[in-house]
N, C-alpha and C positions, 0 to 999 in steps of 0.2 A: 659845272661838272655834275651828272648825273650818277644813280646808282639804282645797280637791279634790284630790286626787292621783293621778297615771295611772303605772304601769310598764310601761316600752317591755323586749321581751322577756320578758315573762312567764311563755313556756313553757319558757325556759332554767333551768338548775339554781339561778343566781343569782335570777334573776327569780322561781321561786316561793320561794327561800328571803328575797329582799324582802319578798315578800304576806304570809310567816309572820313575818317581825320586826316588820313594820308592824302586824301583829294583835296579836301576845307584847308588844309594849310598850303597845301601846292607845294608838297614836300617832292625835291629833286630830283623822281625817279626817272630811268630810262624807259623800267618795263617793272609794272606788276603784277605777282604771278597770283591766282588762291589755289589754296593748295586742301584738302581735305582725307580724310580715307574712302576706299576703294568705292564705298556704298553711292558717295555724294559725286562720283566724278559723272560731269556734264552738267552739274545744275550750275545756273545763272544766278549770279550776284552783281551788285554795281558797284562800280567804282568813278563816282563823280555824273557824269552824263554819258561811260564809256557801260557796259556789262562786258565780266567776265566770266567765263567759263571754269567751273574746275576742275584741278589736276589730281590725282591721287599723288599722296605724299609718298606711297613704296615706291613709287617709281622714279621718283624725279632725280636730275641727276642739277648737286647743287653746287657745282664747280666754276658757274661764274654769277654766283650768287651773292650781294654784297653786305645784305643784312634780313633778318631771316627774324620776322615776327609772329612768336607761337603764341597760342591760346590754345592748347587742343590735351589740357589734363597733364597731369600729374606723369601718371605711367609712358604717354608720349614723350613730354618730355625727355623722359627718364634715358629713355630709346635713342629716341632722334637727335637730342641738340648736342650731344657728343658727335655724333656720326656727323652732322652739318656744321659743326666748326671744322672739324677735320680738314674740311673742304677749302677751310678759308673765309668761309661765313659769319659774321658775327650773329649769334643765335641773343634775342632780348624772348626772352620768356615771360609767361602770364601766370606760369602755376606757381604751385608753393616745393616743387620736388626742389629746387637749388636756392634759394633763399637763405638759408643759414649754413651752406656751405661754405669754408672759410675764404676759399678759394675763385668765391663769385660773387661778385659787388651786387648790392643790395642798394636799388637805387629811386632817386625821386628827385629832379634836376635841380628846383626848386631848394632843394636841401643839402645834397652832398655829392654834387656834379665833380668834385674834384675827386673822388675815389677812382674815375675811369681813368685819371692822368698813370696811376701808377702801372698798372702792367693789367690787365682781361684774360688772366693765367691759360683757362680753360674754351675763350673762344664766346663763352655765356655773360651774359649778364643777365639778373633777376628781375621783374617786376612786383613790388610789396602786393600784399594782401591792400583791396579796396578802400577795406577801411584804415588801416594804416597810412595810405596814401595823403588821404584828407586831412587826418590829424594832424602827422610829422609837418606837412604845408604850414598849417597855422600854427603848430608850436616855435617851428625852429626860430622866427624870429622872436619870439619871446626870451627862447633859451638863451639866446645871443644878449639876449639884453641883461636877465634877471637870474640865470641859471635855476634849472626846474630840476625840483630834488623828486619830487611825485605825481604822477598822474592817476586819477580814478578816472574812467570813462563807461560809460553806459551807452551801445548804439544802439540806434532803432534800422535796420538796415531791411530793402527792398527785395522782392521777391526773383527781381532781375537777376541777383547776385547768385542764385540758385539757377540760373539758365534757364533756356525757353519754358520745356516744360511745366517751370515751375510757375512761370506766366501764365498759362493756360489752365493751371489748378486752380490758381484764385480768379482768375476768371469766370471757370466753368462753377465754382464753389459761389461765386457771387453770385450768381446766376442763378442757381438749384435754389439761394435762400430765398430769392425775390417770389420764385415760382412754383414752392413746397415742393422739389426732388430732394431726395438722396444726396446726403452732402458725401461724395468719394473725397479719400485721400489716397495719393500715394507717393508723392514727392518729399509731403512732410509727415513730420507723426501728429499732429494733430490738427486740425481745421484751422485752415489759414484765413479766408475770409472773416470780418467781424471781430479776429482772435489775434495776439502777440503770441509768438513763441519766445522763449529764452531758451534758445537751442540751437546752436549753428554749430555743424559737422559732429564730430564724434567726441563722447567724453573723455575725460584723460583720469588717470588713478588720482589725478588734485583733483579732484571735481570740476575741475574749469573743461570747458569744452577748445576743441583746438582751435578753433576760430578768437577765439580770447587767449587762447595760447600766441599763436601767431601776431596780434597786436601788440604786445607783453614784450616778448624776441625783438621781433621786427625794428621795435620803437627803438629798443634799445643799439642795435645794430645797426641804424641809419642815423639815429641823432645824439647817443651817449647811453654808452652801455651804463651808465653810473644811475642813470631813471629807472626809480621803482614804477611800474606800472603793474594795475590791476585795471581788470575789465569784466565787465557783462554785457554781452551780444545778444540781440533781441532781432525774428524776424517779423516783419509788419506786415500788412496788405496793402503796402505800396507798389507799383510796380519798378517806377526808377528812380533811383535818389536815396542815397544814406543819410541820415541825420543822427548825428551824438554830440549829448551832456559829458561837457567833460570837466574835472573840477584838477585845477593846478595848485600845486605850493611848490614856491620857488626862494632861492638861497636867499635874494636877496629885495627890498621893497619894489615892487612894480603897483601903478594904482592902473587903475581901469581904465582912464584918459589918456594915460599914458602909454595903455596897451592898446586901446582904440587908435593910437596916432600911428603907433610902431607898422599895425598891421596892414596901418590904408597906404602903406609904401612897399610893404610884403610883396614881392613877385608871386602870383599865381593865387593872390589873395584878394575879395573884396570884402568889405565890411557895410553891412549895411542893419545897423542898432540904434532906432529910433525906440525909446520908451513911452509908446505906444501903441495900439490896436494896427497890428497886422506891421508895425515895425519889423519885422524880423524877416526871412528867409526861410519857407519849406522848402519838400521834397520837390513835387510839383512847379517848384517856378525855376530851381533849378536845371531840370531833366533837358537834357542837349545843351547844357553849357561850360564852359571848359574851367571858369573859376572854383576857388574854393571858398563856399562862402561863411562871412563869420559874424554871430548877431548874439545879442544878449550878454553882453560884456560886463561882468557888474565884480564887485570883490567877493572873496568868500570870507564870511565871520569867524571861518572856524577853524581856521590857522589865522598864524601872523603874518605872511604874505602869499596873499592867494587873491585866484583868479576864478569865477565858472564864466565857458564859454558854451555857446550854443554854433555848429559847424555842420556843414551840409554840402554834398557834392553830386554831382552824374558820378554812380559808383561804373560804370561801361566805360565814361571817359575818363575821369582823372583817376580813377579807380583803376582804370585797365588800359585801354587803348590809346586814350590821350598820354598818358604817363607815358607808354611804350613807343610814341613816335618821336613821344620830346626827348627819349634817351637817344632817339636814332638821332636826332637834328643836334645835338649835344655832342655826339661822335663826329658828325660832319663839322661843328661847329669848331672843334678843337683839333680838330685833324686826327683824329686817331683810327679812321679806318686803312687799310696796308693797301687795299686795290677799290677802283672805281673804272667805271666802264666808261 
């Protein structure tokens, strides 16, 4: 059985990196459509060895559409994935506009694939914030095992996650420092090459910025609302690939070996913590890979059961687009789509 599928946003970074997992997995489509606004219609994208052309999204008529993968902001969202459920489309979303809606599952297959059995009230389902994605992966089986009272987490998160643009600033910023120009900003507030930021999206009256808000929620809402989590979100001069310190205390004793075993049987987890030189898993070796991966496993002193972990992912794929197909292949898997072509 196959199924039509369209991607809203498709000239965005997530959006062809959908077209490319959608192809890489040889997910069951009849026909895939890109889909963008009015400006981008007619630019060429690939999809496998095929290009596709795109369509403007005002116009499209999505009535025999079968699942409908957006990336294309917040205020689209906002717009469209009411209007294309309507239709009958099941709308999986990339932004954060429906995320803590009560009403829209909040999803990472890997962890809480059974929320889609109950009822898709509105037509929507959410995809988590990037780095919520990689975390929840590597925690849930821990939680499963030891029940996790608290999370600290510290990311170092890629300039990808910021969209093209923001690729091209620390590019071009790299570039001015090698050859004494003008270092321009204007994506971030401060100079991204060379430099950390600790500042992802907008403040909040806690002083936490909402990108640490969103991890915080998130966590809680996909893996037990009962986890305290606290976060600081940092943006690096990587291009792709998140990486976060994250430190646990959990209900009950878990040792490090013990968690090192749990997680090399983790679906959608690899572990690779050798305590040694280059043991461990960057940015860099992860980028174009669909794992999530987990190194540096050791106890923490400073509770009575606790864990730090070192975790790293392609924030594009299991961050965004990977995520957003496995919920599609999750609905076909469970039969819960109402029409197929």
């Amino acid at each position: 059985m196959a199924y039509k599928v369209a991607v809203v946003g498709a000239t965005g970074n997530v959006g062809r990196e959908m077209l490319s997992v959608l192809s890489e997995r040889q997910f069951p489509a009849s026909e895939v459509v890109a889909l963008a606004s009015t400006r981008s219609v007619g630019t060429e994208v690939s999809f496998g060895d095929a290009i596709l052309k795109v369509k403007a999204l005002d116009y499209y008529d999505f009535s025999d559409v079968d699942i409908c993968l957006m990336s294309a902001g917040s205020a689209v969202a906002k717009e469209w994935s009411p209007k294309i459920a309507a239709k009958g489309c099941i709308v999986i979303d990339n932004s954060s506009h429906w995320r803590m809606d009560r009403e829209v599952p909040l999803v990472v297959p890997e962890v809480n694939a059974h929320v889609l059995d109950t009822d898709i009230k509105k037509g929507i389902i959410a995809n988590p914030n990037c780095s919520t994605a990689q975390m929840v992966v590597a925690l849930k089986p821990l939680h499963d095992a030891a029940t996790i009272k608290r999370v600290v987490v510290s990311t170092y998160q890629s300039v990808s996650g910021a969209g093209k643009d923001a690729m091209d600033e620390l590019f071009r910023q790299t570039r001015a420092v090698f050859v004494a120009d003008p270092i321009e900003r204007k994506k971030f507030t401060k100079q991204i090459a060379f430099n950390v930021i600790p500042h992802i999206d907008v403040f909040l009256d806690s002083g936490f910025t909402k990108e640490e808000w969103k991890m915080m929620v998130e966590t809680q809402k996909i893996l037990d609302p009962d986890i305290q989590v606290t976060a600081t979100c940092v943006r690096v001069p990587v291009f792709i690939g998140h990486a976060e310190s994250i430190n646990v205390e959990f209900e009950k004793p878990i040792t490090a070996e013990k968690a090192r075993g749990i997680l090399r049987s983790a679906p959608g987890v690899l572990v690779v913590d050798k305590r040694e030189d280059g043991g461990y898993v960057t940015p860099i070796e992860c980028a174009g890979e669909d794992a999530t991966y987990v190194s540096r496993i050791r106890k923490d002193p400073t509770v009575e059961y606790g864990l730090c972990l070192w975790v790293v992912a392609d924030n594009l794929r299991k961050g965004a687009a990977l995520n957003a197909v496995q919920i599609a292949e999750t609905l076909i898997n469970r039969k819960l789509l109402k029409r197929a072509a």
